[in-house]
MDTraj code that builds the backbone (N, CA, C; nanometers):
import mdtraj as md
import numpy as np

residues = "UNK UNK UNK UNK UNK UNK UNK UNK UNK UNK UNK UNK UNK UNK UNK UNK UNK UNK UNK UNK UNK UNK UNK UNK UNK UNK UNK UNK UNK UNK UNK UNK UNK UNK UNK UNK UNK UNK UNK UNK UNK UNK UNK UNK UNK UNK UNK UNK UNK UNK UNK UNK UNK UNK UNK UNK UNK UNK UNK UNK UNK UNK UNK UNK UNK UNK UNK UNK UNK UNK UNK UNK UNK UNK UNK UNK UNK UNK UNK UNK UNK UNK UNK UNK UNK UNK UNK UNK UNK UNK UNK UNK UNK UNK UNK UNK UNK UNK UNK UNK UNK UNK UNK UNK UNK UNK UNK UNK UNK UNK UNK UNK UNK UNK UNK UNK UNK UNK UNK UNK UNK UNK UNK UNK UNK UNK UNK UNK UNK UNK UNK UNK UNK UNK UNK UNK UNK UNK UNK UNK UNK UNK UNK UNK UNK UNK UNK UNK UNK UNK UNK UNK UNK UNK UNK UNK UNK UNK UNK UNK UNK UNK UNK UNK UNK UNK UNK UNK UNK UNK UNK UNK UNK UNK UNK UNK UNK UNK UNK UNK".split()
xyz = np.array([
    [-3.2528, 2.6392, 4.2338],
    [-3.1102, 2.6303, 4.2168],
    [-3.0632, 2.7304, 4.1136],
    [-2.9450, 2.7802, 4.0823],
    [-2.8940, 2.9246, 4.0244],
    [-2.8585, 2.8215, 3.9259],
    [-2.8191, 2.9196, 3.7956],
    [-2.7533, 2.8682, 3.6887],
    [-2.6148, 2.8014, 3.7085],
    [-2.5378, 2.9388, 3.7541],
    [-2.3820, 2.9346, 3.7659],
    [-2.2990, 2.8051, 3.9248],
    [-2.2811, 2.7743, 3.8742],
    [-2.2152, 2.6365, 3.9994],
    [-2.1416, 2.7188, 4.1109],
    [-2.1050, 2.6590, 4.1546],
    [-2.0072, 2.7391, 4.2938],
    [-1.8480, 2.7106, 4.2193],
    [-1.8352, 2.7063, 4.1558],
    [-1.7038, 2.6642, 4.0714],
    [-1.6705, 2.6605, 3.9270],
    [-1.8036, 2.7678, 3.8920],
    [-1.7755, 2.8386, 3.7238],
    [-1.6748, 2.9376, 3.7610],
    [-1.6352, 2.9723, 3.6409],
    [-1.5927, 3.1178, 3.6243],
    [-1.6170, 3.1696, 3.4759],
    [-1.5972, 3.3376, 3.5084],
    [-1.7297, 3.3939, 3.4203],
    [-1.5704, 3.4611, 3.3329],
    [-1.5280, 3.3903, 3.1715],
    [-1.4283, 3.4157, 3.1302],
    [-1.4116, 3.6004, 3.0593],
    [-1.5872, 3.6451, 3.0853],
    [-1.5683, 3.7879, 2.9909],
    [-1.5486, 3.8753, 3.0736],
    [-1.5483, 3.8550, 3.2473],
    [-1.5086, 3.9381, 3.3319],
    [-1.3675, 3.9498, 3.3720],
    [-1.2716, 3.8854, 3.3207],
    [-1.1548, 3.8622, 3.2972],
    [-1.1213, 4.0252, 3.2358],
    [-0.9611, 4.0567, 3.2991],
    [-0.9356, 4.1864, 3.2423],
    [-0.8790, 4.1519, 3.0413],
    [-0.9017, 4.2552, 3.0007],
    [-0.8792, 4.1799, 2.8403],
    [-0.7304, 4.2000, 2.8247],
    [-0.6415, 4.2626, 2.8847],
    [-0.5031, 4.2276, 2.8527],
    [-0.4536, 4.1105, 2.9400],
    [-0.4073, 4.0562, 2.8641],
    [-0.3669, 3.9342, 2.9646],
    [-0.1981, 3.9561, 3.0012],
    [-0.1445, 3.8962, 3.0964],
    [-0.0480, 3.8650, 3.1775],
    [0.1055, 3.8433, 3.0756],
    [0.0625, 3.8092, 2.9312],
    [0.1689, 3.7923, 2.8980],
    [0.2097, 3.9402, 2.8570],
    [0.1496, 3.9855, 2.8170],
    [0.1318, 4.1255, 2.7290],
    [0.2042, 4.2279, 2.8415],
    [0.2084, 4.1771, 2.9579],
    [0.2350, 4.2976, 3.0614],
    [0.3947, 4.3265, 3.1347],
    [0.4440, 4.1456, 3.0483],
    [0.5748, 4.1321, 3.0945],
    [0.6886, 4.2339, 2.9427],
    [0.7675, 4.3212, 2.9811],
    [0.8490, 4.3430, 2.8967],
    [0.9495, 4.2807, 2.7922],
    [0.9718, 4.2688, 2.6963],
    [1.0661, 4.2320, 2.5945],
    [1.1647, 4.2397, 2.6857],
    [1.2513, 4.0981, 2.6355],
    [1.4209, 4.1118, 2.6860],
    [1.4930, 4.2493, 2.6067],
    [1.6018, 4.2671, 2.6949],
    [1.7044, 4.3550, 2.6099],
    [1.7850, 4.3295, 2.4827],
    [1.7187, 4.3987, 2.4067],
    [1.7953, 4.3997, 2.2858],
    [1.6931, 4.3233, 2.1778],
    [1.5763, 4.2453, 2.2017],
    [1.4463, 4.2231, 2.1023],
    [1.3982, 4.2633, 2.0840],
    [1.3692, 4.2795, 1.9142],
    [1.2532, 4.3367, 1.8403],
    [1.1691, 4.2642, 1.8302],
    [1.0450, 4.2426, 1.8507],
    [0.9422, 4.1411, 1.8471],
    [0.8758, 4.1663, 1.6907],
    [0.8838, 4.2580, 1.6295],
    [0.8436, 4.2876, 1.5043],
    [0.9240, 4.2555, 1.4163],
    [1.0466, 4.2751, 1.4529],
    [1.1716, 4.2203, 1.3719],
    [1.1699, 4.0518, 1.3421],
    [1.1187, 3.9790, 1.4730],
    [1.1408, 3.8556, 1.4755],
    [1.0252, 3.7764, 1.3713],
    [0.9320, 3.8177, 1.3901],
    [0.7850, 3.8074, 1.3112],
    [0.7958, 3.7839, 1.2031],
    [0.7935, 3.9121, 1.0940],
    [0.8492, 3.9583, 0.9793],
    [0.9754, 3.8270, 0.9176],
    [1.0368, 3.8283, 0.9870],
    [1.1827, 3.7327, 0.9722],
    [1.1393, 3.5857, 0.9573],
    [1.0303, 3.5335, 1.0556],
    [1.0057, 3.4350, 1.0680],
    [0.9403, 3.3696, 0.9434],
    [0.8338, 3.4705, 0.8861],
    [0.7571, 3.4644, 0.8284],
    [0.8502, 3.4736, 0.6553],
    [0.9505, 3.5406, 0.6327],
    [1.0044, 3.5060, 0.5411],
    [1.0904, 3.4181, 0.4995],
    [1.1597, 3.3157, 0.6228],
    [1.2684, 3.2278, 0.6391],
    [1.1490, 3.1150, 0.6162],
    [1.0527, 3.1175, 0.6255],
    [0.9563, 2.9874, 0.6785],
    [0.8996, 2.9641, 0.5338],
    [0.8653, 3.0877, 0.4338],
    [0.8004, 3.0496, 0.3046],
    [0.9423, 3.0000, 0.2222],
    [1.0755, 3.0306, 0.2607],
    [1.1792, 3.0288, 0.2114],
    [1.2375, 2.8717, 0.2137],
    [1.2328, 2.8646, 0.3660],
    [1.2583, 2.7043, 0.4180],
    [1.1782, 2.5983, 0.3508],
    [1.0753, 2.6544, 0.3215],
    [0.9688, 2.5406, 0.3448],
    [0.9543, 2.4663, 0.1446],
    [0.9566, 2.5747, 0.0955],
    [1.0122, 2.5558, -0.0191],
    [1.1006, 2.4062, -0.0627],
    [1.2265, 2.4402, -0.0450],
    [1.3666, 2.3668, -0.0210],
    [1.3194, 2.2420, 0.0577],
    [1.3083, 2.2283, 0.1820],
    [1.3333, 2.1367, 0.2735],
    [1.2158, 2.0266, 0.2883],
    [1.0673, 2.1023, 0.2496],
    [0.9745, 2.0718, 0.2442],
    [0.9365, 1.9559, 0.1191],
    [0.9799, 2.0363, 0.0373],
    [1.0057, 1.9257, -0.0794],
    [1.0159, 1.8275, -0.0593],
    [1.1600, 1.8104, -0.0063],
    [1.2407, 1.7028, 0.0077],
    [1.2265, 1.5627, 0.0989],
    [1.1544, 1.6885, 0.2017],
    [1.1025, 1.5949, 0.3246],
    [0.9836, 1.5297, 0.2636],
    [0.8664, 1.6099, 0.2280],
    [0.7647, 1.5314, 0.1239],
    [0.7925, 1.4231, 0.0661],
    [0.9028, 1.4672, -0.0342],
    [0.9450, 1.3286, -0.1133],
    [1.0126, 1.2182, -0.0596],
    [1.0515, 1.2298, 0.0413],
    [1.1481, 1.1202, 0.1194],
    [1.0186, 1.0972, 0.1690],
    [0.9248, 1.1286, 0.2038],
    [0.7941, 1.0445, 0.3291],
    [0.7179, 1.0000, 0.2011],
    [0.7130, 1.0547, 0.1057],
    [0.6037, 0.9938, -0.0254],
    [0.6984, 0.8249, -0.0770],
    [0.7808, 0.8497, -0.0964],
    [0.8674, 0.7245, -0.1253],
    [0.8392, 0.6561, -0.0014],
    [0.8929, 0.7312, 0.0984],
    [0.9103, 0.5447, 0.2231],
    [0.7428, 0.4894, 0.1612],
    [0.6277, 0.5892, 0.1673],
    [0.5109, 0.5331, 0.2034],
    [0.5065, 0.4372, 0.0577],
    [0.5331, 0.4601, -0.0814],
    [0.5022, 0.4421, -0.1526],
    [0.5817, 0.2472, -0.1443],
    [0.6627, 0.2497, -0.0953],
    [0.7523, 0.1535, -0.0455],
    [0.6762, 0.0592, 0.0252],
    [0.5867, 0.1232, 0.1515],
    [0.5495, 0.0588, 0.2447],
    [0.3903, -0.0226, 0.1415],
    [0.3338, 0.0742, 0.0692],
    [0.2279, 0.0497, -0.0038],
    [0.2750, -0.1015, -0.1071],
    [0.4405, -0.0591, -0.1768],
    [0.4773, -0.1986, -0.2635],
    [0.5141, -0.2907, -0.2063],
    [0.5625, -0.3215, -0.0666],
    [0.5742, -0.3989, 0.0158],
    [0.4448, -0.4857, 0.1399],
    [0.3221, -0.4515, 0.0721],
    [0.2124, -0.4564, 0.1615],
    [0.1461, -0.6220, 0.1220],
    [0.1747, -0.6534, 0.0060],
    [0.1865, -0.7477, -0.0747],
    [0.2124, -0.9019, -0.0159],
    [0.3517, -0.8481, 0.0824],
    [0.4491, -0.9684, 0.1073],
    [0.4104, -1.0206, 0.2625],
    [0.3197, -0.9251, 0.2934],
    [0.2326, -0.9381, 0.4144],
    [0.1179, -1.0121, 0.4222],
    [0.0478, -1.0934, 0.2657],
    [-0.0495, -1.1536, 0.2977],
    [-0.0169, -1.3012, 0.2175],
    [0.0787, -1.3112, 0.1867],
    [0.1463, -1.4250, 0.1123],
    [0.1618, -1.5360, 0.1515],
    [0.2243, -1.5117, 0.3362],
    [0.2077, -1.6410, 0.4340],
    [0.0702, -1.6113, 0.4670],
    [-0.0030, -1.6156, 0.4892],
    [-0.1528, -1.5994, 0.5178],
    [-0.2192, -1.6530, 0.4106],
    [-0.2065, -1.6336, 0.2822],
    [-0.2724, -1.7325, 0.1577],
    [-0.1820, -1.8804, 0.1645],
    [-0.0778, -1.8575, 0.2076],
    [-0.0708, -2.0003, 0.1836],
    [-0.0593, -2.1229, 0.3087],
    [-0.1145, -2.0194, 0.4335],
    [-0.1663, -2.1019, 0.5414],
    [-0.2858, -2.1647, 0.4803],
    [-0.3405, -2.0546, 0.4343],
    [-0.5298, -2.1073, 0.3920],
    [-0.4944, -2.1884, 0.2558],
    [-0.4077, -2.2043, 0.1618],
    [-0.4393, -2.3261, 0.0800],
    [-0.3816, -2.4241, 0.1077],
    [-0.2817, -2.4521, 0.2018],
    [-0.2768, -2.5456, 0.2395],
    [-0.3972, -2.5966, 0.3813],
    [-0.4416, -2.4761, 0.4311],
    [-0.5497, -2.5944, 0.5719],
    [-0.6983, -2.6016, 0.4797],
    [-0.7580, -2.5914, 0.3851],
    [-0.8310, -2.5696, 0.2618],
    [-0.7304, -2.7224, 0.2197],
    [-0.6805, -2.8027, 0.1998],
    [-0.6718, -2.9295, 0.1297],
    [-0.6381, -2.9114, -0.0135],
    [-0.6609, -3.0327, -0.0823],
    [-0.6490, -3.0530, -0.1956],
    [-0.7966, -3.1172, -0.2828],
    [-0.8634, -3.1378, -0.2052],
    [-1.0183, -3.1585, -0.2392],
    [-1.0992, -3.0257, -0.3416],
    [-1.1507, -3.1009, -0.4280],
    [-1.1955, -3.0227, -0.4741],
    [-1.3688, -2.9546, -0.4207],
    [-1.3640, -2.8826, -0.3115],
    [-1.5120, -2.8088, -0.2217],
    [-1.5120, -2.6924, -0.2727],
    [-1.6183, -2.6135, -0.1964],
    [-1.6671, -2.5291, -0.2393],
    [-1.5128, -2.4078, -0.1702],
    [-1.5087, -2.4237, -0.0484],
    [-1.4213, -2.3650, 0.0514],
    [-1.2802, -2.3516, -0.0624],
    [-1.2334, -2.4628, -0.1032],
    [-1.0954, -2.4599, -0.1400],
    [-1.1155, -2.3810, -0.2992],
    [-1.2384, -2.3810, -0.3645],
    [-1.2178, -2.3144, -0.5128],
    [-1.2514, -2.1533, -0.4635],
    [-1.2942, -2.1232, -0.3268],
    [-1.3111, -1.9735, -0.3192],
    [-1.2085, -1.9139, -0.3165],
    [-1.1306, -1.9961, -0.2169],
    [-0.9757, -1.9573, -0.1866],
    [-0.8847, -1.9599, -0.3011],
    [-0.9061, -2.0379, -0.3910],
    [-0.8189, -2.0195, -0.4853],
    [-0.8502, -1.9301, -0.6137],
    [-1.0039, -1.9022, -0.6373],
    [-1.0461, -1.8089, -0.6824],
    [-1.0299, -1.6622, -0.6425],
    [-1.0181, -1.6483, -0.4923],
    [-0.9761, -1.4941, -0.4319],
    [-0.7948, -1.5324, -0.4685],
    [-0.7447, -1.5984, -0.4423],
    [-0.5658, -1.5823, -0.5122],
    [-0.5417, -1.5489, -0.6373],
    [-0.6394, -1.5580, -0.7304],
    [-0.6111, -1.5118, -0.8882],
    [-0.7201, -1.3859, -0.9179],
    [-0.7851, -1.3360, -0.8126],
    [-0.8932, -1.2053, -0.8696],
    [-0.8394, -1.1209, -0.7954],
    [-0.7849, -1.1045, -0.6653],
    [-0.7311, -1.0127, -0.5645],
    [-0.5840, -0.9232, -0.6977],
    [-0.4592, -1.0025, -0.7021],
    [-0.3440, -0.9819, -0.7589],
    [-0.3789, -0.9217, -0.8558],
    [-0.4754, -0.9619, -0.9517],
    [-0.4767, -0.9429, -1.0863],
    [-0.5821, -0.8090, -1.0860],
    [-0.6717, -0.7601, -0.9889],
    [-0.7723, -0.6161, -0.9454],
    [-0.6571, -0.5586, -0.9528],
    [-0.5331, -0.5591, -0.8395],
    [-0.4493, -0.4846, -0.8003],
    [-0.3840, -0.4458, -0.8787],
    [-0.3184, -0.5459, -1.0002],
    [-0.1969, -0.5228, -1.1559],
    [-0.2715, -0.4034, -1.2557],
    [-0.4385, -0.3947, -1.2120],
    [-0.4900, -0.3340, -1.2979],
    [-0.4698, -0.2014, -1.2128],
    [-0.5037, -0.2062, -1.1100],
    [-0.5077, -0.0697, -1.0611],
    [-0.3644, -0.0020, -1.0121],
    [-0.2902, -0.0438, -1.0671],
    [-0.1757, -0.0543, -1.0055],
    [-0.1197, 0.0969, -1.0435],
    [-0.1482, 0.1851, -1.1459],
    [-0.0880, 0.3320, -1.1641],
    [-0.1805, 0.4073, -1.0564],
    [-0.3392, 0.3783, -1.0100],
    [-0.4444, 0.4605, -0.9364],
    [-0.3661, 0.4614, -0.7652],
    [-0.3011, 0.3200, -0.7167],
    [-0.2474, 0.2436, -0.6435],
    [-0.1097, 0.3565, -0.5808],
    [-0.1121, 0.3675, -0.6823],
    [0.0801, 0.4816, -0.6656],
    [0.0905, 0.6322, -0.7209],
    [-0.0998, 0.6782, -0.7608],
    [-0.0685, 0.7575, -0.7913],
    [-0.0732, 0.8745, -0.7191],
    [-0.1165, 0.9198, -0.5677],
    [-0.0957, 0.9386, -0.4834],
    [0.0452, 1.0207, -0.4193],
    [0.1937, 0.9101, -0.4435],
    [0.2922, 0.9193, -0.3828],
    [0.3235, 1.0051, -0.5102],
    [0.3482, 1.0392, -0.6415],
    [0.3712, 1.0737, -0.7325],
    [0.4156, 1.2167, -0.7001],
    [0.5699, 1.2406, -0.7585],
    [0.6211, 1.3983, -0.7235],
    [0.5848, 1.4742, -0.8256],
    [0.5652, 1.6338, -0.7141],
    [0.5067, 1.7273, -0.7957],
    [0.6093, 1.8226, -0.8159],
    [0.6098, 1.9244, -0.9116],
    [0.6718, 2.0325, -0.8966],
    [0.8449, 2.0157, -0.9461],
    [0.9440, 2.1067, -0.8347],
    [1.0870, 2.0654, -0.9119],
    [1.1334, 1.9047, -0.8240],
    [1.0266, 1.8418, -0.7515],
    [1.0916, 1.7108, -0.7162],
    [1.1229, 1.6240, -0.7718],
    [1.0459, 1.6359, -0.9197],
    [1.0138, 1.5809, -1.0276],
    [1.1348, 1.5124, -1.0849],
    [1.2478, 1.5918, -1.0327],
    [1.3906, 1.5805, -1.0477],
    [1.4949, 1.4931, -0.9483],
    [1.4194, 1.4457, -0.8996],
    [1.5302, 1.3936, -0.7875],
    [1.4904, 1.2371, -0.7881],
    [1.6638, 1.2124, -0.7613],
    [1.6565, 1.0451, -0.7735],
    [1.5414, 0.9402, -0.6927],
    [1.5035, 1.0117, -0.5874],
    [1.4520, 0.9566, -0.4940],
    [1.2748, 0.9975, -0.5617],
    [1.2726, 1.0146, -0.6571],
    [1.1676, 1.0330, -0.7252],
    [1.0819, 0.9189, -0.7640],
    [1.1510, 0.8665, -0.8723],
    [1.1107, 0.7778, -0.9348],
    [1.0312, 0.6387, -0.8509],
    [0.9205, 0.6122, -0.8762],
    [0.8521, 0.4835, -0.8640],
    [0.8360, 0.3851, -0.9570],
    [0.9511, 0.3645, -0.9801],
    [0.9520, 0.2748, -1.0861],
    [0.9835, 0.1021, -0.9954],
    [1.1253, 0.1330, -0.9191],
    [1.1136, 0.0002, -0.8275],
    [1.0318, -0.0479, -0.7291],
    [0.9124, 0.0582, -0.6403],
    [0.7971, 0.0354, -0.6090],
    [0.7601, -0.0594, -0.6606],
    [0.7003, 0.0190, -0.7753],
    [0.5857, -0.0589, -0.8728],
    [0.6283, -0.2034, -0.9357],
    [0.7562, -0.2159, -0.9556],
    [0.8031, -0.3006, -1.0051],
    [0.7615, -0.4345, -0.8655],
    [0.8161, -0.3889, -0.7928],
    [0.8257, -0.4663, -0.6446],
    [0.6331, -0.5431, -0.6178],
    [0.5573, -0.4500, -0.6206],
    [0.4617, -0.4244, -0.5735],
    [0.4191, -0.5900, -0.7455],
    [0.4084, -0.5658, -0.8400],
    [0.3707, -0.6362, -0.9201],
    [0.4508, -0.7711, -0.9128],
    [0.5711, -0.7651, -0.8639],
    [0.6202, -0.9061, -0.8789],
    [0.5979, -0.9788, -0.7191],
    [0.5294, -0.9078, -0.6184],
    [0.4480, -1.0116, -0.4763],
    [0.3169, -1.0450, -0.5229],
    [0.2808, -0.8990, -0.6314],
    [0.1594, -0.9521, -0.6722],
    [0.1632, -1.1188, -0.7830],
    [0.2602, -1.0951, -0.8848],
    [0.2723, -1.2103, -0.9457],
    [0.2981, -1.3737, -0.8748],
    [0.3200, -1.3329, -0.7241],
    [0.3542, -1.4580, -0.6417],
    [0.2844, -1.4906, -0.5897],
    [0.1808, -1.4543, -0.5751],
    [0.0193, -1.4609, -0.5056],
    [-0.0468, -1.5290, -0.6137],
    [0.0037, -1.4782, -0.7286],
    [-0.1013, -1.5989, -0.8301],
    [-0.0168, -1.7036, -0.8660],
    [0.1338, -1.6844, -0.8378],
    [0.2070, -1.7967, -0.8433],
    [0.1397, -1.9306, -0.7199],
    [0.0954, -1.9058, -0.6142],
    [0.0169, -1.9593, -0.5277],
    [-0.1319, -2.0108, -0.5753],
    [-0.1867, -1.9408, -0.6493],
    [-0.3231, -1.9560, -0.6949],
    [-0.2871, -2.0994, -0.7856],
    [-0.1805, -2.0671, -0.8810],
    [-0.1120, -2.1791, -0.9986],
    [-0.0776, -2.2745, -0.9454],
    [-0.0367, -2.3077, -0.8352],
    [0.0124, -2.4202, -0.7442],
    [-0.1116, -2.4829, -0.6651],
    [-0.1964, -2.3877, -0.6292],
    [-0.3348, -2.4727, -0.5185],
    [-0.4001, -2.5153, -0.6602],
    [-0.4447, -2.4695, -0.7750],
    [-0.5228, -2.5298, -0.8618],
    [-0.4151, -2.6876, -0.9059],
    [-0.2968, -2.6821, -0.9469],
    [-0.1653, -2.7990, -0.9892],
    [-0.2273, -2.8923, -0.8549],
    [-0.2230, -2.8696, -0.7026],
    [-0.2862, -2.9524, -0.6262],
    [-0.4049, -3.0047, -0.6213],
    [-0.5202, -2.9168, -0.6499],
    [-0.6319, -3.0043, -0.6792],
    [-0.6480, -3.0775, -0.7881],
    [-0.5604, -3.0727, -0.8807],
    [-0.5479, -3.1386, -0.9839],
    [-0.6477, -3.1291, -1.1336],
    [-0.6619, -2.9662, -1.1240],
    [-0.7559, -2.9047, -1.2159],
    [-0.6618, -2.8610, -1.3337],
    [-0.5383, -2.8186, -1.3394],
    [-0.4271, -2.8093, -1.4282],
    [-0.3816, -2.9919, -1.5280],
    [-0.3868, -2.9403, -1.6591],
    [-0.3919, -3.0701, -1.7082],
    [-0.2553, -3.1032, -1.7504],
    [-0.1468, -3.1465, -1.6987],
    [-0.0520, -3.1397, -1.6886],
    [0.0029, -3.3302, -1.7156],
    [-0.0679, -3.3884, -1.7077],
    [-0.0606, -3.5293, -1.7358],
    [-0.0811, -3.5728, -1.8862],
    [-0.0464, -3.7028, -1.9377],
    [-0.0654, -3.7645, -2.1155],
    [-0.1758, -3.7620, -2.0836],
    [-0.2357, -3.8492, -1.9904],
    [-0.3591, -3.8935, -1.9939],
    [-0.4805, -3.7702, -2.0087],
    [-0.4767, -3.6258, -1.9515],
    [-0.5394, -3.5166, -1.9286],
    [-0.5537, -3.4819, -2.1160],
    [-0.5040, -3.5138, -2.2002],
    [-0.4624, -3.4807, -2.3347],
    [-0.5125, -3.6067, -2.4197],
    [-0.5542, -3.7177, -2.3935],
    [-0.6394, -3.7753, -2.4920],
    [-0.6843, -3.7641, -2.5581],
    [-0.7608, -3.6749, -2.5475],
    [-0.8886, -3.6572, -2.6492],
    [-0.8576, -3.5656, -2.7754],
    [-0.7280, -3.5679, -2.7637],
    [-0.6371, -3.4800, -2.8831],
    [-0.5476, -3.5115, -2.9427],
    [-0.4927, -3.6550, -2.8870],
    [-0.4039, -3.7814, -2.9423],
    [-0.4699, -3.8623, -3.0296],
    [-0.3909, -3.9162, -3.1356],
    [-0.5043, -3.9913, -3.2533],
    [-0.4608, -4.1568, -3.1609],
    [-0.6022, -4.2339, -3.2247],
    [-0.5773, -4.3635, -3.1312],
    [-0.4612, -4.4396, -3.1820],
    [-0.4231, -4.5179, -3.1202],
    [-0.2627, -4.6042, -3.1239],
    [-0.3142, -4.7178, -3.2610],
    [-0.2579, -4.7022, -3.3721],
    [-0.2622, -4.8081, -3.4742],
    [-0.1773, -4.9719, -3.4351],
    [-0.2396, -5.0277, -3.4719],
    [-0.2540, -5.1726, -3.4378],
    [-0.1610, -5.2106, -3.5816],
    [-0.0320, -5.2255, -3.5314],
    [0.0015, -5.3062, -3.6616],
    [-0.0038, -5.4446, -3.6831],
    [-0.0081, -5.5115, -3.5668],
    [-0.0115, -5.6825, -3.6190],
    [-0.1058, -5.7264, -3.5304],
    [-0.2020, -5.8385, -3.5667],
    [-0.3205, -5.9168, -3.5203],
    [-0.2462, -6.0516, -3.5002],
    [-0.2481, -6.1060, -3.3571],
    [-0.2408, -6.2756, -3.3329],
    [-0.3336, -6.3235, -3.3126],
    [-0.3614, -6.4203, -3.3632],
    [-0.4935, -6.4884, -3.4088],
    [-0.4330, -6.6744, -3.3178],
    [-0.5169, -6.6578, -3.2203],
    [-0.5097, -6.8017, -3.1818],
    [-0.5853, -6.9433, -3.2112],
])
top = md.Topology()
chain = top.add_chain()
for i, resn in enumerate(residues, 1):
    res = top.add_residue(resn, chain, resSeq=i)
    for name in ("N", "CA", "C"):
        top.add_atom(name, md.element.get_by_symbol(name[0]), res)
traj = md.Trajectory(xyz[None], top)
């Protein structure tokens, strides 16, 4: 059997000018003119517009990143509530991942956004600042352990009762003895 199939084709026997090259310029184009032009409107454009567009897509994302938060909030608190109020192994993991998750994140929270951060003269523009991001992003995080504070208040590990505080109350003095 031959190498070549009945339905190769052999691309270096091809003539080397190709078909576009053979059709003429319209009337009245410089194709060198257009080039040249392109090439200076484009480092020019890109400058200006590029920026801007950058920074408007670095914000939405940075947005979408502080808003990512509010997406797992009903989901933790499906699982501490079908997780009970028993104190198991199941329900202290879950409530242990609600106070280590938020609180990883508060720490990493400048590494988190630093990413979207404008460079250069964007540095200047209102749409700059990540300050309400971050702000945003730490207070879903603070509601996630607001959840953690509430499943522990349910299992009843928060000492929130007189009785939980005994052992720090002096005992009740006895002022009068009836003697029968």
């Amino acid at each position: 059997m031959s190498d070549k199939s009945k339905w190769s084709v052999d691309f270096a026997s091809l003539e080397s000018t190709s078909r576009a090259s053979s059709i003429p310029s319209p009337v009245g184009f410089d194709g060198n003119w257009a080039i040249q032009n392109s090439r200076e409107s484009s480092k020019a454009s890109r400058s200006a517009d590029a920026d801007h567009n950058d920074m408007t897509l670095k914000a939405r994302r940075a947005w979408d990143v502080a808003m990512g938060p509010a997406k797992t909030i009903p989901m933790n608190a499906i699982m501490i509530y079908m997780s009970g109020t028993g104190v198991q192994i199941f329900s202290v993991m879950i409530t242990a991942m609600l106070f280590w998750q938020p609180i990883k994140a508060i720490f990493t929270l400048n590494q988190t956004f630093e990413r979207f951060e404008p460079t250069g003269a964007a540095k200047n523009h209102p749409e700059a600042s990540l300050l309400t991001s971050k702000a945003t992003f730490l207070a879903l995080q603070l509601v996630t352990i607001g959840l953690g504070i509430y499943k522990v208040n349910a299992m009843g590990l928060l000492p929130t009762t007189t009785s939980d505080w005994l052992a720090f109350m002096p005992p009740k003095q006895i002022m009068e003895y009836f003697a029968i």
